[in-house]
N, C-alpha and C positions, 0 to 999 in steps of 0.2 A: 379592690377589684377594678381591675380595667374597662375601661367600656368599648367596645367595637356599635359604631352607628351607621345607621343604613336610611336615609331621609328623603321622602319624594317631596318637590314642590310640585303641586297642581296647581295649571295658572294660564289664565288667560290674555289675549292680547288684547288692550287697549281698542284696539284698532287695524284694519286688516293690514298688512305686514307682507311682503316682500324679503324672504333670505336666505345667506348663502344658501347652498344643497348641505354641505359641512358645517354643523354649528361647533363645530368641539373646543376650536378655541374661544370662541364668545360665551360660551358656558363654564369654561377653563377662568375666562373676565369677572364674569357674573358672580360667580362660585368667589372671588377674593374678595370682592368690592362685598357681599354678603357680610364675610369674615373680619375684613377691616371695618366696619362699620360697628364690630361690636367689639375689635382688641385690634388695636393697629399692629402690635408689636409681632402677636401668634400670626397677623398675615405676611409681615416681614420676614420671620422665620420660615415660615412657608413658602416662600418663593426664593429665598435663597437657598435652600436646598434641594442640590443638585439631584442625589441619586434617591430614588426610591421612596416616592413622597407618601406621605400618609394619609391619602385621599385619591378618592376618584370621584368624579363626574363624567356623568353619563351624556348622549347627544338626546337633543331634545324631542321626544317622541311626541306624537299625535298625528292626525289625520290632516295630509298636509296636499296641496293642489300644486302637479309642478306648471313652473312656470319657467319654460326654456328649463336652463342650469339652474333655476332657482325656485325656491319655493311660498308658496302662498302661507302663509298662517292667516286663520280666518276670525274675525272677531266675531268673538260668544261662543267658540267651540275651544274646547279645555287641551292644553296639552301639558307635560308634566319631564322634570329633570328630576336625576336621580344623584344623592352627594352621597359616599361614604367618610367614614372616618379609622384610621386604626391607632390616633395618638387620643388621649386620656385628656387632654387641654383641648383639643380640639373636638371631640364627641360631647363633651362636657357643654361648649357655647351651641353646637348645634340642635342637641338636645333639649337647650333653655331657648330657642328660637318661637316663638308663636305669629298667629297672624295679627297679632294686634301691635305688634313694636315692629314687622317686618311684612307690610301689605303689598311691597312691589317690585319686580324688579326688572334692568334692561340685560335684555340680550342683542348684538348685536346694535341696529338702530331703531328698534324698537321697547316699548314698554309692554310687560305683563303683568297682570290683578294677581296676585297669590290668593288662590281661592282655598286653598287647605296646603299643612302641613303634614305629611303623615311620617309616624315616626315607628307606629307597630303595623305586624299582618295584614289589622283588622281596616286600617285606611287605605290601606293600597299593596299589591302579591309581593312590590319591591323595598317597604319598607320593613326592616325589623332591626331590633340590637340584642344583644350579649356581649360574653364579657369573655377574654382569653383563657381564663378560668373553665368556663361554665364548656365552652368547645373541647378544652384538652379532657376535662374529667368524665365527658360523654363519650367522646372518643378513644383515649388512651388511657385512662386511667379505671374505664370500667369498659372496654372494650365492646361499647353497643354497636349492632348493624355492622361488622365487620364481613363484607364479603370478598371474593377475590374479583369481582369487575366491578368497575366505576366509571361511571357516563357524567362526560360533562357537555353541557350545549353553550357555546358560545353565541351569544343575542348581537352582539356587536365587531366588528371588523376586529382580527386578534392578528397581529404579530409579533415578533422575537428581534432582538438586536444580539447578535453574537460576531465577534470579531470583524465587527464594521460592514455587516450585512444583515439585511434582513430576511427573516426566516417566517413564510406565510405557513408552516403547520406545526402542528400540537405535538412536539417529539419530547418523549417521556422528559429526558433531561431537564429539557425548558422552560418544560411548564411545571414541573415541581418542584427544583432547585431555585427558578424563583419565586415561588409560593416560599420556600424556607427561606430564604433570605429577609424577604420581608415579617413573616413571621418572626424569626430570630433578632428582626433588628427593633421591634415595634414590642414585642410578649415579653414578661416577665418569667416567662418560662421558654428555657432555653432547650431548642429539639435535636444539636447537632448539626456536626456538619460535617456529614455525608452523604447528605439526600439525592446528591447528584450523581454520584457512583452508584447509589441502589439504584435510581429512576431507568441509570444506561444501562442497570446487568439485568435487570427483574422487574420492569415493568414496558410490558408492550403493546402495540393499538391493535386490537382483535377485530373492530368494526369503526367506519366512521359516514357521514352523512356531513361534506362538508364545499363548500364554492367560496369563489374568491369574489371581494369587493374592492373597488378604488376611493378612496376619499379624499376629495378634492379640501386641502386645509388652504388655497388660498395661494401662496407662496412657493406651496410645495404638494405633492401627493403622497399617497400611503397606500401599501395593498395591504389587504387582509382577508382571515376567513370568517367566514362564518359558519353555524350547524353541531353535527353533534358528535363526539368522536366517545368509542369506548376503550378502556385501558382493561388490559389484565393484570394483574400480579401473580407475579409468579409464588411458589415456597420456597423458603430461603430463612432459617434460621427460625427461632421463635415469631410470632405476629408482631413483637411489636411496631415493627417499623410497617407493617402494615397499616397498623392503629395509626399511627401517623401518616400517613398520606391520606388515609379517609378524612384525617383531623384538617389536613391543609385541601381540600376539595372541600368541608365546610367552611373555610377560613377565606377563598375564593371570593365567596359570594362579595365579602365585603374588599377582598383586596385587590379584586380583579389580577387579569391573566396578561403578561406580555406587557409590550410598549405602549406609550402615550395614553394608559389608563386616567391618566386626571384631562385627560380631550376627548373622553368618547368611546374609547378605543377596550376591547379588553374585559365586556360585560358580559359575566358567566355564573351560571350557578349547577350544581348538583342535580340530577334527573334520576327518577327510579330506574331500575335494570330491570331486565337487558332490553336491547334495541329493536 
């Protein structure tokens, strides 16, 4: 069984702290220096792979004071990052992570206390795991909760990279072509590959609730949206390929949506219908 993991650290800082407005690549830092600290090799692999990596990380939330361009983090009030995982060696070491072998860590120029790990529900709404299995069999193989619209809310700045431009909204194509991509490249269970031709004939945005954001990474900037877009499907042949987009809108959660999801970017989960 494969594992898919979804890990909050809660954690506080040391001391009051000063930084960027964009933490996504200082948490993109964090997030390796973590991983090489418990397998050097799984973090070499991991950074040299180019396209479509097995992880995201989230920008570091909590209650933050601006200061100018930059933000306060306050010592003794808690803020928390979010890691996924969708490779088997790598949910494997995150999962065996506790606070007792792993009580600290830096972002940016600062230190944070890891005050809790949470790995299920029950510690925090953004931790949980399953396995590719346990998704496809709920989904496609006994057809539960299949209806014909699907809301997704993006939490975090989302964009697309398609033929050397970026693309700040949710068009069917993009966001589900590459949910199967990733899926396909990462599951032992293989969905095809034509998700991208159904996404463009037969599924369309009926409603959306969505604004654009800029993230300053430093070097360079990024737009993206945020909020909440709904999709129809259309009928077109038997359900199955239905079953499978609801399968990859679960599969979401943990693989995030669009560009530079391992910086922030691209945090989304499944919302009840309709809007």
């Amino acid at each position: 069984m494969t594992p898919l993991a979804s890990l909050v650290l809660v954690l506080r800082p040391e001391e009051d702290l000063i930084l960027p407005a964009t933490l996504g690549n200082f948490g993109h830092a964090c997030f390796l220096e973590i991983v090489s600290s418990k397998d050097k090799a799984l973090t070499e692999e991991l950074h040299s792979d180019k396209k479509d990596k097995p992880f995201t990380v989230s920008l570091l939330q909590g209650e933050f004071t601006s200061e100018g361009k930059r933000l306060l983090a306050s010592r003794g009030k808690e803020y928390w990052m979010r890691i996924t995982s969708l490779n088997n060696n790598l949910s494997q070491l995150l999962l065996n992570l506790d606070e007792k072998t792993l009580n600290a860590v830096a972002i940016s120029d600062g230190r944070f206390e890891i005050v809790k790990i949470a790995k299920e529900a029950g510690g925090h709404a953004w931790a949980k795991s399953a396995t590719y299995e346990d998704l496809y069999n709920q989904r496609v193989a006994e057809g539960k909760d299949i209806f014909p619209k699907i809301r997704l809310k993006f939490y975090s700045p989302t964009t697309f990279r398609s033929q050397g431009q970026n693309i700040p909204l949710p068009l069917p194509r993009l966001v589900f072509y590459g949910l199967a991509q990733k899926w396909n490249r990462y599951s032992p269970i293989f969905l095809g590959d034509d998700i991208a031709e159904i996404a463009e004939k037969y599924i369309h945005i009926s409603r959306y609730k969505l604004r654009t954001h800029m993230l300053d990474f430093g070097n360079y900037r990024q737009v993206g949206f945020t909020g909440e877009c709904e999709f129809l499907l259309k009928k077109y042949g038997d359900d199955i390929w239905q079953r499978i987009i609801h399968l990859l809108c679960d599969f979401a959660f943990y693989a995030g949506i669009g560009y530079k999801t391992t910086m922030g970017m691209g945090q989304v989960r499944r919302m009840p219908t309709p809007m």
